[in-house]
C-alpha positions in Angstrom: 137.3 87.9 23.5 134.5 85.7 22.4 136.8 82.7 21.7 138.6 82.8 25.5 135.0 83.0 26.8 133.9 79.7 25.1 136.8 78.0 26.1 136.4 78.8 29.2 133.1 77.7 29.7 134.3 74.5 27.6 137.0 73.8 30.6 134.3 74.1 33.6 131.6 72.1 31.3 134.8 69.4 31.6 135.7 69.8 34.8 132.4 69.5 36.0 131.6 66.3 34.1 134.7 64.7 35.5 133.6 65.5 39.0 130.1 64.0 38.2 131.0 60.5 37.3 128.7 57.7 37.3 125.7 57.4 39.6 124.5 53.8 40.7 121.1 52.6 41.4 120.1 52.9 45.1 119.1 49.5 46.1 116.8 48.8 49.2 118.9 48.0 52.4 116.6 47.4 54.8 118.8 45.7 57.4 117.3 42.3 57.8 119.9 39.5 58.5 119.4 37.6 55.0 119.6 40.9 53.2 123.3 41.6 52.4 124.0 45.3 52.9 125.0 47.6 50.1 128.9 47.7 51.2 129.0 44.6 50.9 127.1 44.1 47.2 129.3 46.7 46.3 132.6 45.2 47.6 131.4 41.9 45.6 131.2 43.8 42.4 134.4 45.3 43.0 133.7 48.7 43.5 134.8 51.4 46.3 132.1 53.2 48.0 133.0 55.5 51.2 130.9 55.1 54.3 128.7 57.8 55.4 130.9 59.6 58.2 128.3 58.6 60.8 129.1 58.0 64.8 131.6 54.3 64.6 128.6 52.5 66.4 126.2 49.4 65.8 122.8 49.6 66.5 120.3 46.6 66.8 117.3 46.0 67.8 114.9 43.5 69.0 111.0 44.9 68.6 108.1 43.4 70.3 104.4 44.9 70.2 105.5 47.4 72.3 108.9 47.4 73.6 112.3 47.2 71.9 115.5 46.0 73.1 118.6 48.2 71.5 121.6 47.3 72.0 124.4 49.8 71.0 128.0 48.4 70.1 130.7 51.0 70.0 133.8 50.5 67.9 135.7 53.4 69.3 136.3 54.9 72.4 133.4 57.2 73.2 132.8 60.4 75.8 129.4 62.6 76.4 127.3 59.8 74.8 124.0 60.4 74.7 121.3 57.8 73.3 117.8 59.5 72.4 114.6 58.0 70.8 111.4 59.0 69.4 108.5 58.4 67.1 107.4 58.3 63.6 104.0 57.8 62.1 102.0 57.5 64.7 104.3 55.6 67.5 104.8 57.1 71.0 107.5 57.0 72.9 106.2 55.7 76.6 109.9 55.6 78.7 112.6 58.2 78.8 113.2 59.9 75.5 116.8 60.1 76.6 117.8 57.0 78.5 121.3 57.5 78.2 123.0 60.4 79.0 126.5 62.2 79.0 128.1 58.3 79.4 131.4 56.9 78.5 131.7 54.0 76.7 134.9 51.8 75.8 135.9 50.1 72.4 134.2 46.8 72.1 131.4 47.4 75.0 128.0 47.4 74.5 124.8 48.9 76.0 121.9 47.3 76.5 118.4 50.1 75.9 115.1 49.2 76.6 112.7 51.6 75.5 108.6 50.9 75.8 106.5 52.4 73.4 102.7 52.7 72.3 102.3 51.7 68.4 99.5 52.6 65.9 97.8 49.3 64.0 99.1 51.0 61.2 103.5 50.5 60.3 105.2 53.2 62.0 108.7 53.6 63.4 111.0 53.7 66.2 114.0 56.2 65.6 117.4 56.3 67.5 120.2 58.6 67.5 123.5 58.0 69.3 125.7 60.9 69.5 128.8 61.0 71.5 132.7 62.4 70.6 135.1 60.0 69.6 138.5 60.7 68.7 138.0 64.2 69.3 135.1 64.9 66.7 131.2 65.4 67.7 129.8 62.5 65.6 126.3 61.0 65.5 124.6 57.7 64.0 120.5 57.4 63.3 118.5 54.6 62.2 115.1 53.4 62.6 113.1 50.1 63.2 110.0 49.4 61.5 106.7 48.5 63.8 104.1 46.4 62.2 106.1 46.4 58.8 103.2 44.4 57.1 100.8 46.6 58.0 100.0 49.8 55.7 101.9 53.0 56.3 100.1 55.4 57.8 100.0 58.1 55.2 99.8 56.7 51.6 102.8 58.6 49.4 102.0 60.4 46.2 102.5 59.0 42.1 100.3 56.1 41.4 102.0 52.2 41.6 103.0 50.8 38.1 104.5 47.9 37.1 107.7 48.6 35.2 108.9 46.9 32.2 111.4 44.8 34.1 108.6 43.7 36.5 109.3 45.8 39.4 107.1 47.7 40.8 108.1 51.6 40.7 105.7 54.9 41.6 105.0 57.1 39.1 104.9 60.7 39.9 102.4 63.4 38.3 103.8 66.4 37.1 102.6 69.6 38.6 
């Protein structure tokens, strides 16, 4: 009986290594238009990577020192869309929270949202979520735009800044 249990737990230590596989680096994507994003780094190095299942939109945005411009492309036909914004860090939201509401949009149109908001002197940011059913399924896309990104962040993260042996800066954590 001994024998069947070990090679059983043999066969799930396998099958559980071959579902693992290999696990790549995260690299920073932080969506500026000379940054190439990581699809496409990864589609130059040949490999396949799967898009997170998010809502099929395109959200950009132009930020001032306290407005932003969004403009929302959609890629699919869409129904019940709703646009909301808020906060992080210290920024407040000043116009509607949800400026778009229960809309229908069209492949290939674009919206135009304006939103107004007050920021901290410190870097904060300005989230967005669309959310609308396309194709039948409830999806939803979020991203966020940095305010004041040269500034420093409003609350300092933990571990201590090092520089690493390849020259990169990396934060080192403590144990507790």
């Amino acid at each position: 009986m001994k024998r069947g249990n070990e090679m059983r737990a043999l066969w799930m230590l396998a099958c559980v290594a071959a579902a693992c596989g290999t696990v790549d680096r995260k690299e920073p994507d932080h969506g500026s238009p000379e940054a190439p994003s990581a699809e496409a780094k990864a589609e130059e190095r040949g490999e396949v990577r799967t898009k997170k299942p998010g809502a099929p939109v395109k959200v950009e945005g132009r930020l001032s020192t306290s407005n932003a411009l969004l403009t929302v492309d959609f890629e699919q036909d869409a129904t019940d869309v709703t646009v909301e914004v808020w906060g992080v860090d210290g920024l407040v939201v000043t116009s509607a929270k949800e400026p778009v509401q229960n809309r229908r949009f069209g492949r290939g149109e674009s919206l135009d949202v304006e939103v107004a908001f007050t920021a901290p002197a410190t870097r904060a940011d300005l989230a967005v979520r669309v959310r609308g059913t396309f194709e039948g399924r409830v999806r939803e896309r979020v991203q966020s735009f940095t305010v004041n990104a040269e500034a420093p962040s409003l609350t300092q993260p933990p571990g201590e800044i090092r520089t690493g042996p390849d020259g990169r800066r990396v934060r080192v954590m403590t144990a507790e």
